[in-house]
C-alpha positions in Angstrom: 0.0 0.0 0.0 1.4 3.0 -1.0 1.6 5.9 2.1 -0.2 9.1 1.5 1.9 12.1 0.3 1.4 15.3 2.7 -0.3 18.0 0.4 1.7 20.2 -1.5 0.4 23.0 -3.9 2.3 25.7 -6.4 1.2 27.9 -3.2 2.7 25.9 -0.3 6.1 25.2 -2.5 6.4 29.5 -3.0 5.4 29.9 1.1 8.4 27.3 1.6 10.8 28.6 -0.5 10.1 32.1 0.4 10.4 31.2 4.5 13.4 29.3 4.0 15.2 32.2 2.3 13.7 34.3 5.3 15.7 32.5 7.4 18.6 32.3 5.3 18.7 36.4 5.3 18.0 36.2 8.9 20.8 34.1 9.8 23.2 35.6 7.7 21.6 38.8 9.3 23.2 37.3 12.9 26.3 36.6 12.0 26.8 40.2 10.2 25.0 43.6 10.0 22.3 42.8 12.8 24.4 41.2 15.0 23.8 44.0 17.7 19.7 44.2 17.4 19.2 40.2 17.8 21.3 40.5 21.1 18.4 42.8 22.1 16.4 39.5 21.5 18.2 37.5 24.0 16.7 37.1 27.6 19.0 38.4 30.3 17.8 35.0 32.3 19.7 32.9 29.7 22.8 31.7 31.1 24.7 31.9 28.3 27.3 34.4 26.2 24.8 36.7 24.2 26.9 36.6 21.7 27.2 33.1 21.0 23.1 32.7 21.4 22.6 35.4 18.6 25.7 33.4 16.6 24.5 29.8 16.6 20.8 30.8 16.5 22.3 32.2 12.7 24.1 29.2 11.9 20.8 27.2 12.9 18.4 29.5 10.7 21.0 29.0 7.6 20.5 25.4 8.2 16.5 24.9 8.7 16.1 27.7 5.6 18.5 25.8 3.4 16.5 22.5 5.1 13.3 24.1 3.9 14.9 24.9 0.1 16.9 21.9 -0.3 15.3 18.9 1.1 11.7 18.7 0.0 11.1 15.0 0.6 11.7 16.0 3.9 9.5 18.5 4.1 7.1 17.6 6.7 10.2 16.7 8.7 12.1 20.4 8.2 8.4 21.7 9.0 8.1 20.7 12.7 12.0 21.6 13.3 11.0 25.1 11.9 7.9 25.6 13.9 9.4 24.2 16.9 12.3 26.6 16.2 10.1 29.6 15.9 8.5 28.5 19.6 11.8 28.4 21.4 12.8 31.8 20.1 9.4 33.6 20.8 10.4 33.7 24.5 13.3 36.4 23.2 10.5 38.2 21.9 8.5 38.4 25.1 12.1 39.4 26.7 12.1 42.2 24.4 8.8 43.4 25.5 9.1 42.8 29.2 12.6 44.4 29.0 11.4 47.3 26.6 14.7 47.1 24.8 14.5 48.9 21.4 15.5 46.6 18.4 14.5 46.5 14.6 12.2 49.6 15.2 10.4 48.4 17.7 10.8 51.3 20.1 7.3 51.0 21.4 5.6 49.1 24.1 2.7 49.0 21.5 5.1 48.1 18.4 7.0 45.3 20.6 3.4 43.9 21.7 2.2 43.3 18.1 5.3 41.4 17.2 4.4 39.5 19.7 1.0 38.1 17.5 3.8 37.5 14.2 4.7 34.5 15.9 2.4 32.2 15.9 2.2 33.4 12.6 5.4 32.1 12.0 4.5 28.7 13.3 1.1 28.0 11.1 3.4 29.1 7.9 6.0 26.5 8.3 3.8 24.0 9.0 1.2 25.3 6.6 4.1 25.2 3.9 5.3 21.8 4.4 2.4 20.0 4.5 3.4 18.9 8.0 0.4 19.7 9.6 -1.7 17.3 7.4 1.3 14.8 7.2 0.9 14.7 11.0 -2.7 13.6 11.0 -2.3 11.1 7.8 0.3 9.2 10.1 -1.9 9.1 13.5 -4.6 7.3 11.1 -2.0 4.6 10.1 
């Protein structure tokens, strides 16, 4: 019997491509010219060098974007690592609210609220775009 392919559509292959070169940019964003606004982004509870959070989170956005461009049989996969991704950053966003530290013009309470709504955003997309929400369901039924 053959398995069930997660759905896939010219729209969902143009949201992947187009999120995984969003994260490419991004990451290549943290390793060079925005270096000093994603360190805004990390928590001050997070025991760890600034620095090297804002430095591997790059290197690990390079990866799931190229992931998301490169391997589309493993889409559904790359999906979940992307959405689950885009959950353990968001507390760096709350940070950034709680802390009101200006980054990425966000130099409002109000403007560093509404970001806070994008990311969820975020989530549905990759999953959306991968199929992997669907995929998810096809494989409880099996």
């Amino acid at each position: 019997m053959r398995s069930a392919r997660p759905p896939t559509s010219w729209a969902r292959t143009l949201a992947r491509l187009l999120l995984g070169g969003g994260l490419i940019l991004a990451g290549v964003g943290h390793l060079t010219t925005l270096r000093q606004e994603f360190r805004a982004q990390v928590p001050t509870w997070l025991p760890l060098d600034p620095d090297f959070v804002v430095l591997a989170s790059g290197v690990v956005e390079i990866v799931l974007g190229t992931s998301l461009l490169a391997l589309p049989r493993q889409r559904v996969a790359v999906g979940w690592v992307v959405a689950a991704f885009f959950v353990a950053v968001f507390p760096g966003n709350v940070s950034q609210y709680l802390t009101r530290t200006d980054a990425f013009g966000l130099n409002s309470d109000g403007a560093r609220l509404t970001r806070l709504f994008f990311q969820p955003l975020l989530v549905v997309w990759a999953l959306w775009s991968t199929g992997a929400w669907p995929g998810r369901r096809q494989d409880q039924g099996r």
